[in-house]
C-alpha positions in Angstrom: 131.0 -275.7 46.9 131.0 -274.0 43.6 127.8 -271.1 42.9 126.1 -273.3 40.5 125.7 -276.1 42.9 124.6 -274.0 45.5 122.2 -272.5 43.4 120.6 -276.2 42.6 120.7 -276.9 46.8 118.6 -273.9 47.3 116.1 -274.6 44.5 115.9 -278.4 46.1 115.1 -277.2 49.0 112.3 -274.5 48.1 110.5 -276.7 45.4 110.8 -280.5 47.2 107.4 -280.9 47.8 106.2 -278.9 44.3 108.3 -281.3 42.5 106.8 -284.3 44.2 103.1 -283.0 43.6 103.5 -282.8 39.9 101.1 -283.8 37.4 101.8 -287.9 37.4 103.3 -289.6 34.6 105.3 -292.2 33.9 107.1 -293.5 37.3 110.5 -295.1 37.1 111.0 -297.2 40.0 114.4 -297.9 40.7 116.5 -297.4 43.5 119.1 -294.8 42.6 121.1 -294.3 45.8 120.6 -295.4 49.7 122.0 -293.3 52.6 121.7 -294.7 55.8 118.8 -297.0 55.3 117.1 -293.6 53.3 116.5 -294.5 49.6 116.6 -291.9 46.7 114.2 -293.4 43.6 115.0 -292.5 40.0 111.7 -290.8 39.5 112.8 -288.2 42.6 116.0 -287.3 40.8 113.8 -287.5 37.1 110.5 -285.1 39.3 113.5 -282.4 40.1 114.9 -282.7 36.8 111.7 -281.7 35.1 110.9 -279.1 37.6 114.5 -277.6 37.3 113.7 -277.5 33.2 110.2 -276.4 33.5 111.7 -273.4 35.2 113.9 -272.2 32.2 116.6 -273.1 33.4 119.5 -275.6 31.0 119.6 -278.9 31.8 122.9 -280.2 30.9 124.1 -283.9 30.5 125.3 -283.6 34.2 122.1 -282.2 35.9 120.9 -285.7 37.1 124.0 -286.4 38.6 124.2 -282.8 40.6 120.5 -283.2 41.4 121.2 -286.9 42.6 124.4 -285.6 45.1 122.0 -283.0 46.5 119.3 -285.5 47.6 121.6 -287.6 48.9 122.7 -284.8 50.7 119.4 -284.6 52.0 118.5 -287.8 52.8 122.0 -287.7 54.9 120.7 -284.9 56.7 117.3 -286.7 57.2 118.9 -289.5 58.6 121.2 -287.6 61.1 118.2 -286.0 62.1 116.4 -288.7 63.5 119.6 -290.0 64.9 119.7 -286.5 66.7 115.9 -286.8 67.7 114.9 -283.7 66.3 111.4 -283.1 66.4 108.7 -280.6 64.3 105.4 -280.1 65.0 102.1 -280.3 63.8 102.2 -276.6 63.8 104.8 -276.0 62.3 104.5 -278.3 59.0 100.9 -277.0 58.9 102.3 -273.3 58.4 104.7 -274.5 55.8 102.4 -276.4 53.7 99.9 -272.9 53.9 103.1 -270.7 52.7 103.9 -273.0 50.3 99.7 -273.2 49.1 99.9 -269.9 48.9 102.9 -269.4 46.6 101.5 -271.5 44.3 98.0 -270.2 44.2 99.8 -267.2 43.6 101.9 -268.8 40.7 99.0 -270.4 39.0 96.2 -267.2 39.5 93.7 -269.0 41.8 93.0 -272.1 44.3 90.6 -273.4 41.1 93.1 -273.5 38.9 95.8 -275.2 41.1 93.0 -277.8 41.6 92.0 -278.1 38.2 95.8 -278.7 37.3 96.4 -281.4 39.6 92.9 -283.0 39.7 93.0 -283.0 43.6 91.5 -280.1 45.9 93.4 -277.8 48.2 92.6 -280.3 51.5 94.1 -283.4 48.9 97.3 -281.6 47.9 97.8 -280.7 52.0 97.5 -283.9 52.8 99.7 -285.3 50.2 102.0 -282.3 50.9 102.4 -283.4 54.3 105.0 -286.1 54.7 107.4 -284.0 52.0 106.9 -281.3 54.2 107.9 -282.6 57.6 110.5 -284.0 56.0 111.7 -280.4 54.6 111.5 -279.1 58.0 113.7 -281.7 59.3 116.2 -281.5 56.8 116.5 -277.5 57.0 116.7 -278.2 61.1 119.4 -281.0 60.8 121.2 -278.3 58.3 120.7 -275.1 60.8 122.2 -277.1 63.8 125.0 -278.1 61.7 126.1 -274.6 60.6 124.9 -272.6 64.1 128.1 -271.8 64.6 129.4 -270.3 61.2 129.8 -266.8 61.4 131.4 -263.8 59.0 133.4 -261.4 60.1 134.5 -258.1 58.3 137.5 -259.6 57.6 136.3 -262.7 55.9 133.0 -260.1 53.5 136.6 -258.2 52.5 138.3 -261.5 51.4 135.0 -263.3 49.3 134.9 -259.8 47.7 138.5 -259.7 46.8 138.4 -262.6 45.5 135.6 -262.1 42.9 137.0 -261.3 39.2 136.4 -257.5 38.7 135.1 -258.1 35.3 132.6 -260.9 36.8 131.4 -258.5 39.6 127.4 -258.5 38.9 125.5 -255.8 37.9 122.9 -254.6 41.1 119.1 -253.1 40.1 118.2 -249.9 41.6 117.0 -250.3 45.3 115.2 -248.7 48.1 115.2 -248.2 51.4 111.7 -247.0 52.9 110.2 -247.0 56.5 106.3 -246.0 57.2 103.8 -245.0 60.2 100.4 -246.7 59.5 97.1 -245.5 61.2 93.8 -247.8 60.5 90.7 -245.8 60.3 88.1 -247.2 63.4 84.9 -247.5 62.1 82.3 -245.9 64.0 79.5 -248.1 66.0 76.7 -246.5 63.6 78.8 -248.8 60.7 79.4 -251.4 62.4 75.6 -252.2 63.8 74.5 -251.9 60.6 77.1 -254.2 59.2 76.1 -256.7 62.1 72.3 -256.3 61.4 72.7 -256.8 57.5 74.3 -260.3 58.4 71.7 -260.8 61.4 69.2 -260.8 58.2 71.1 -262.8 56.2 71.6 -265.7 59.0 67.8 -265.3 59.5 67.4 -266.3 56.2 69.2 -269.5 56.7 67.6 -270.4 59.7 64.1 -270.1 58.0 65.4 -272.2 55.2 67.4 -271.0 52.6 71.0 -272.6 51.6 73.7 -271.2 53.3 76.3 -271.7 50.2 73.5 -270.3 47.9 73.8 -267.1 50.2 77.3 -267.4 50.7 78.0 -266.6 46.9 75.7 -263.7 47.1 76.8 -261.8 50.0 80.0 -263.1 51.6 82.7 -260.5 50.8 85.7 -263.2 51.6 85.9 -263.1 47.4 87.9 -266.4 47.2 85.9 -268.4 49.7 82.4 -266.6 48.1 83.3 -268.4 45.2 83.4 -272.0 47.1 79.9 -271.5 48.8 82.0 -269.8 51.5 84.0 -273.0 51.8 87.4 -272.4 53.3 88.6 -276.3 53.4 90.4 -278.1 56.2 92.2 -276.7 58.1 94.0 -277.5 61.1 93.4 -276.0 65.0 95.3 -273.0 65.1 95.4 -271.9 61.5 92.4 -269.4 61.9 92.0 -266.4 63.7 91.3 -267.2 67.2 87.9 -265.7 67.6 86.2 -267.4 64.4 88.4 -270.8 65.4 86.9 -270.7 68.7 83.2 -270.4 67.1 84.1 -272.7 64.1 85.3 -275.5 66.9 82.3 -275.4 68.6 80.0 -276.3 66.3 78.5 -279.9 66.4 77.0 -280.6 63.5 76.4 -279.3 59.9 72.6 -278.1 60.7 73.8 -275.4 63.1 74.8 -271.9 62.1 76.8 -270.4 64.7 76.3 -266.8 66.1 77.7 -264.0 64.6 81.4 -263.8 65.3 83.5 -260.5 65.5 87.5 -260.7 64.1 90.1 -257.9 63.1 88.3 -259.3 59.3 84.5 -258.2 60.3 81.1 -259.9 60.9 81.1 -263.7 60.3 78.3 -266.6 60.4 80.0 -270.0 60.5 78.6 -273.7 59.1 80.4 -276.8 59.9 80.9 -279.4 56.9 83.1 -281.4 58.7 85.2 -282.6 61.2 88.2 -284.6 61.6 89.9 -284.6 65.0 91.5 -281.4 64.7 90.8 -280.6 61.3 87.9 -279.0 60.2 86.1 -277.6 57.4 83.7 -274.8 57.4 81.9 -272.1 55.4 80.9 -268.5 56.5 79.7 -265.4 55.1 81.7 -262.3 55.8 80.3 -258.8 56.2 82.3 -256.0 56.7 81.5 -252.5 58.0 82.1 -249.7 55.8 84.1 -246.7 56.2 82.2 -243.5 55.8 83.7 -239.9 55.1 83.5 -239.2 58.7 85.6 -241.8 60.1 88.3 -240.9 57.9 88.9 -237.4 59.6 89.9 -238.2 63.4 93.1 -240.5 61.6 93.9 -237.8 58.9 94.4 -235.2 61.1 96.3 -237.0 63.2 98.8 -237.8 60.8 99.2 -234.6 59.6 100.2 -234.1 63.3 102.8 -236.1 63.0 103.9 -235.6 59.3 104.4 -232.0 60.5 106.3 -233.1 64.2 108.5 -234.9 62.2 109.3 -232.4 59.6 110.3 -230.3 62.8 111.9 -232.3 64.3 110.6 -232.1 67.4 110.4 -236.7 67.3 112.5 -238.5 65.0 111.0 -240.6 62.3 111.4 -243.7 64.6 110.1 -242.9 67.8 107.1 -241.5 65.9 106.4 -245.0 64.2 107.0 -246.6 67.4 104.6 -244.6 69.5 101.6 -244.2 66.8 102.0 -246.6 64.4 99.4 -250.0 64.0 101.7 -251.8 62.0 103.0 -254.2 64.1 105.4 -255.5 61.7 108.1 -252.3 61.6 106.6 -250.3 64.3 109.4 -251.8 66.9 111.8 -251.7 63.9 111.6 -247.8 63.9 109.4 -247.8 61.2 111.6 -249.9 59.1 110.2 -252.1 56.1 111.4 -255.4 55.8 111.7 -257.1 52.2 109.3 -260.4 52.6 111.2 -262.0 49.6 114.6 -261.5 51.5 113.7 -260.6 54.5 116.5 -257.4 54.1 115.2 -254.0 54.1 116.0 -253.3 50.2 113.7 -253.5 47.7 113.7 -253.8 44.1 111.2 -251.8 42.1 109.2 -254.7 40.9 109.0 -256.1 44.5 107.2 -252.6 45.7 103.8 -252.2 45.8 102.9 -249.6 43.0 101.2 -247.3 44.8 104.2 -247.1 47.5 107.0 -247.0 44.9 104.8 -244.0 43.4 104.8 -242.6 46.0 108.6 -243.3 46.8 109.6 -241.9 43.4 108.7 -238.3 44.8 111.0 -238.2 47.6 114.2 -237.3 48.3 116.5 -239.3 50.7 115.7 -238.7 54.5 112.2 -237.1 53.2 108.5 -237.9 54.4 105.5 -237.9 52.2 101.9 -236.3 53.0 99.2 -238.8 54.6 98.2 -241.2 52.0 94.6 -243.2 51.9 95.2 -246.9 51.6 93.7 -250.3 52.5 94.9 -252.3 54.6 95.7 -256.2 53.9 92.6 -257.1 56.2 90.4 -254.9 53.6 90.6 -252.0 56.3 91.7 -248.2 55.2 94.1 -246.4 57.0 96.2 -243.6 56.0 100.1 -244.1 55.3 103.2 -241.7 56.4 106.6 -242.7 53.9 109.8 -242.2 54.6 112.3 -242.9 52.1 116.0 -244.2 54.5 117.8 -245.0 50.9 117.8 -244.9 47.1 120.7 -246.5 45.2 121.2 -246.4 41.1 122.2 -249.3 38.8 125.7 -250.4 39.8 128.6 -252.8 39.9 128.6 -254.6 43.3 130.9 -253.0 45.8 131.8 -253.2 49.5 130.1 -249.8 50.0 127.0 -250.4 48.6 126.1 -254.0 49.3 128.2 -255.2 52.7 124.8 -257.0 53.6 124.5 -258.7 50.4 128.4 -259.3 50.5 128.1 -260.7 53.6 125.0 -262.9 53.1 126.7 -264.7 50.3 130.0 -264.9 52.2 128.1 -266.7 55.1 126.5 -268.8 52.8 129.6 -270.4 51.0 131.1 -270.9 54.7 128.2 -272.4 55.9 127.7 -274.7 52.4 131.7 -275.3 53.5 130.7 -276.2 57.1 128.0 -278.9 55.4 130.6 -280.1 53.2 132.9 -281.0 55.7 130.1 -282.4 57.8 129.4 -284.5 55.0 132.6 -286.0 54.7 132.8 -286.7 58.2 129.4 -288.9 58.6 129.5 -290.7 55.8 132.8 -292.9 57.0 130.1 -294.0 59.2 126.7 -294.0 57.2 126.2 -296.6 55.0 126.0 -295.6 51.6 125.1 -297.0 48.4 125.0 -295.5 44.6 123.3 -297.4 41.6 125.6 -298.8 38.8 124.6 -296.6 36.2 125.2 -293.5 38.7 128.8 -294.6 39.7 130.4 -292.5 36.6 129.2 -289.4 38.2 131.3 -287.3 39.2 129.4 -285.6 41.8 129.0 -288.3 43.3 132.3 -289.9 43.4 132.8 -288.3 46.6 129.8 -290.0 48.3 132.1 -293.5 48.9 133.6 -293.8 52.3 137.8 -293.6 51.9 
């Protein structure tokens, strides 16, 4: 399978539900292909065409037909899978449409301005989202089953290098390597009472008559939901945090304001809107405690403790992130930060947060930094020990440098192989049909059983 046409898989498979959520226009309706009872319309292969554009990339006189081989692919894969009874839950498709909300909110700037673009809110675009999705999930299962067996070996990383053109070797961005101990600061009970009595006041006020939304916007600090009357939209049973789900579900009707509920996020007040099943849509107000001077000292010191234990090494780096550390996420990994993008543990400067990679840029390899101030992601401060593991400069790609990378892309042209052959096998036995005006494609010449 050449680069180029794994390229185009990969974009199918990230943007298969963005592509079918577009804007609407003009819908051509004609069957292009079927694969095992599985149809592909001309207005899929035309949605992923303009997606594919819209993206910058060039859209050459064979894009429809490469774009038209991979869905089949797909729907090949879809079909298999039900053959296979694979299964994905509830669960599991509600988490992917929320990542995939989430990148796009990002993309766009705000939830308002995805909804403005499409004409549909947040709780429409899930729902429409939904069948793509599952049927995303199922795909990228029936695929994963299919290559569980593909491995790399050193041997075969040394081989796909090898055989790369030294003058087309690619050109790799400087990179780091980092690892961190994170303490949060625990705000003391004098902050936290009167963070609990300012929203005791505020839910008074709603119980003697004022409008909950009206108040919401006022004093909620959950900034995007403030901005919705403290709306949050529906979402399904196990998408909140478990302590304001459990309140949120036990409301019964819209007239009820629940108690005050604690999370790892503050003080909340909670209004049902509506329910559906296990959907449900709420609105609260968030109050969080604030962090005085005071609270701050206890985890400074503390990591000053350990900055210092560390630079003497009395306890390694790692056991020191493991033992103190309340960031659950490298804490096990010895501290280690994982790349969300790639999930490696090398980052590009522009995928850094600024104030780490400022912080980076001081250090030497192997070095710590001084206890930083920071907030956390739940709004929290805590204070921040660095440790920068690796810093590479702009270079060719070579075996020394980038194995991991070498090997990624190694694994993924044998698994793309694997696929292939797959491909060629099931199809003798899946029937298969291709539209007239498709049948001079070459890409998909391939598709007709010998």
């Amino acid at each position: 399978m050449s680069k180029n046409k794994l390229l185009l898989l990969v974009f199918l498979f990230t943007n298969i539900a963005f592509a079918v959520a577009q804007p609407q226009g003009v819908v051509i309706d004609q069957v292009a292909a079927v694969v095992g009872g599985k149809i592909v319309l001309k207005s899929d292969i035309e949605a992923q065409y303009q997606q594919f554009i819209q993206q910058g990339n060039y859209g050459d006189s064979l894009l429809r037909c490469k774009i038209l081989d991979q869905l089949m692919l797909n729907k090949l894969l879809l079909h298999q899978s039900q053959i296979d009874s694979i299964e994905v839950t509830e669960d599991q498709v509600s988490q992917k449409i929320d990542q995939n909300m989430a990148y796009y909110i990002s993309q766009i700037g705000s939830a308002e301005k995805l909804e403005a673009y499409y004409g549909k809110s947040i709780p429409e675009l899930k729902e429409e989202f939904k069948p793509m999705i599952k049927d995303q999930l199922l795909i990228q299962q029936m695929q994963q089953k299919v290559t569980k067996n593909v491995t790399t070996s050193p041997m075969d990383v040394r081989q796909f290098y090898e055989s790369i053109p030294k003058d087309s070797l690619p050109l790799i961005n400087a990179e780091v390597e980092y690892s961190q101990i994170v303490k949060e600061v625990n705000i003391s009970a004098a902050e936290k009472k009167e963070a609990y009595d300012r929203l005791e006041g505020i839910r008074n006020r709603i119980l003697q008559g004022e409008d909950f939304g009206t108040l919401a916007v006022l004093y909620s600090q959950d900034i995007e939901s403030a901005k919705q009357n403290g709306e949050l939209g529906f979402v399904n049973r196990g998408d909140l945090v478990p302590e304001f789900e459990a309140a949120a579900f036990r409301l019964k009707n819209s007239s009820i304001v629940s108690e005050i509920v604690e999370t790892k996020y503050g003080y909340h007040i909670i209004q049902l809107i509506e329910r559906r099943g296990d959907k449900i849509n709420v609105r609260h107000i968030l109050v969080k405690p604030i962090t005085v001077p005071e609270d701050l000292t206890g985890p400074q010191l503390l990591m000053d403790s350990i900055a210092s234990i560390v630079r003497g090494d009395k306890l390694s780096f790692a056991n020191a992130a493991e033992r103190y550390s309340d960031d659950t996420d490298s804490k096990l990994n010895g501290g280690i930060v994982a790349n969300p993008a790639t999930g490696a543990v090398r980052f590009e400067a522009d995928q850094v947060d600024p104030t780490i990679s400022f912080q980076l840029d001081k250090l030497n390899v192997n070095e710590i930094s001084n206890p930083m101030l920071f907030t956390t992601r739940e709004g929290k401060q805590g204070y921040r020990i660095l440790k920068l593991n690796n810093r590479t400069k702009p270079h060719k790609m070579n075996l020394i440098d980038d194995y991991q990378r070498l090997q990624e892309i190694a694994l993924s042209q044998k698994q793309a192989k694997a696929v292939e052959d797959w491909k060629n096998r099931k199809k003798q036995v899946t029937y298969i049909r291709v539209a007239d005006e498709f049948k001079g494609c070459s890409e998909v010449k391939d598709w007709e059983p010998n």
